[in-house]
N, C-alpha and C positions, 0 to 999 in steps of 0.2 A: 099222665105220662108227660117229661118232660123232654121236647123237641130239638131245643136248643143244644143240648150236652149229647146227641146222639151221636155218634159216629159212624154208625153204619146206614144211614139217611138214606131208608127206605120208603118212610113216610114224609107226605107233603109237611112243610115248617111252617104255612099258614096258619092263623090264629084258628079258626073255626073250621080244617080240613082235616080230615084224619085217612085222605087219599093216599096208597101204595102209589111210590114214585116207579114207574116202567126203569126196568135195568140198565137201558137206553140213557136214558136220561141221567140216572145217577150215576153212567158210566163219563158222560160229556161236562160235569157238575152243576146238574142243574140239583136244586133244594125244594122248586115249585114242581107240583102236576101241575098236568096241562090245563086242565080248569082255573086253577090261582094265578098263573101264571101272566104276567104284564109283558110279557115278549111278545113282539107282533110276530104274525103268521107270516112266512116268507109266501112268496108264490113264484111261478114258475113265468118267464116270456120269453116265447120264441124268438131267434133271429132269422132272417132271411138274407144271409149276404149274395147268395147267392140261389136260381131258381130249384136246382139241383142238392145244394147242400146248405139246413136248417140245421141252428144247436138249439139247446135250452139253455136259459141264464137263470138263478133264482136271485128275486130281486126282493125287496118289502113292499106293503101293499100300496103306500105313496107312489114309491118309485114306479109300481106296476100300472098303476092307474096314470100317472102320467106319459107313461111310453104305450099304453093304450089308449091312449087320445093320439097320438102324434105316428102311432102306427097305422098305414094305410093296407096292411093285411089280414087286419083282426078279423074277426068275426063280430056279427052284428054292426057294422061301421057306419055312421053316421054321416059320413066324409060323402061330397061328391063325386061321383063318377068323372072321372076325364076322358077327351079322346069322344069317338064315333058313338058311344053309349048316353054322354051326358047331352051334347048337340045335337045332337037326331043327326048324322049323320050321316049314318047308316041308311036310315029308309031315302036319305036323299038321293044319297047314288042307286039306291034300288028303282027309283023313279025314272032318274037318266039312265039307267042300263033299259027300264023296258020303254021309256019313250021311243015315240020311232026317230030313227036316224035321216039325216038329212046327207041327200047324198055331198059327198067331198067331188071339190072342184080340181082337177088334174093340173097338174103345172107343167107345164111345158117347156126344156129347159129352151135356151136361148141359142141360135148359131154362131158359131163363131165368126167372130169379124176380121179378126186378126191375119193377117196376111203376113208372114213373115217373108225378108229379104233370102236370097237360098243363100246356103251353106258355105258352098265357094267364093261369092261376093263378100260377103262379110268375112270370111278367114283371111283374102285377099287386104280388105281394109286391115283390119289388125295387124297383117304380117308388114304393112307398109307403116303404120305407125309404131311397130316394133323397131324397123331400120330407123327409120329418123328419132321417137322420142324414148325408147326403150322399154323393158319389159312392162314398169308400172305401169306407164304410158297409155301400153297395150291392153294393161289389165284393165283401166281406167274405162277406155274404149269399149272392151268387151261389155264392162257393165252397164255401158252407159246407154249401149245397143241394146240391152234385156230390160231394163229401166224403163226404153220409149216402145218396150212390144216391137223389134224390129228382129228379134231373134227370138228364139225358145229357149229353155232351158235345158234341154238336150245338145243345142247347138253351141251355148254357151259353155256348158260343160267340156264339150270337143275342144272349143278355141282354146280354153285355157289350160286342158290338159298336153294342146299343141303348144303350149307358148311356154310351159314349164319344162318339156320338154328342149325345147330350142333354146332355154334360158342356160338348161346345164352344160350344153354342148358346149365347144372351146370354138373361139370364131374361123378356125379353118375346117372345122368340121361344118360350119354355118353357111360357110362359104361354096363348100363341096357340094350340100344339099341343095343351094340356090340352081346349080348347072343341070340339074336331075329337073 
């Protein structure tokens, strides 16, 4: 029977095969069964891009065999463990959780030292360095009051929302306020 002039190559074209080629195969043009055949076997490897959603890639068996070395989710893995599994990490803490505990030393915050100037003395400074050096002046002042701990931050806040206030006034409204 001669192989070569066939046309309808259903039979393997092998020298020494006289194997039915699968309809499959003759339909893709293959000429070899799969017996004769020099085409490597594809195989199948999984990805995990993500932990939820896995595809299949078919790849050749080099290729496979290299991406199952360098995959850290195969099966059978040869790879070391990382993380609390490969350091014994794990039984470490399990040690210091049931060792006994030593009691904690309370910390006791600190008093306050701070003594601030009251309210009206220091609004009194500013409003006098307002008259003479002007608003910056005063603002300068205010800060420089909160700077040496001689005010709060509360108090500071008051002064200068007093001092922006008297800044927008027109000076006979300034004036007005001084006789009150």
């Amino acid at each position: 029977m001669d192989k070569t002039n066939r046309s309808d190559a259903t039979v393997c074209v092998a020298k020494d095969c006289n194997n039915e080629l699968d309809n499959h195969r003759a339909h893709l043009g293959y000429t070899y069964c799969v017996d004769c055949s020099k085409e490597e076997r594809y195989l199948s490897h999984t990805i995990y891009p993500h932990k939820t959603g896995g595809y299949v890639q078919s790849v050749s068996k080099s290729q496979h065999n290299d991406l199952k070395r360098l995959d850290r989710r195969r099966a059978g893995s040869e790879r070391k463990a990382k993380g609390i599994y490969a350091d014994k990490s794990w039984d470490r803490w399990l040690e210091s959780y049931y060792a006994p505990k030593s009691e904690k030393v309370k910390r006791t915050p600190k008093p306050i030292t701070n003594i601030f100037i009251p309210y009206r003395q220091a609004f009194q400074k500013v409003i006098d360095e307002f008259d003479n050096g002007g608003y910056s002046s005063a603002c300068e002042l205010t800060q420089s009051l909160y700077s040496e701990d001689r005010i709060s931050l509360i108090q500071k806040s008051k002064i200068m929302n007093e001092l922006a206030s008297l800044q927008m006034m027109t000076s006979k409204q300034r004036k007005f306020m001084r006789k009150l």
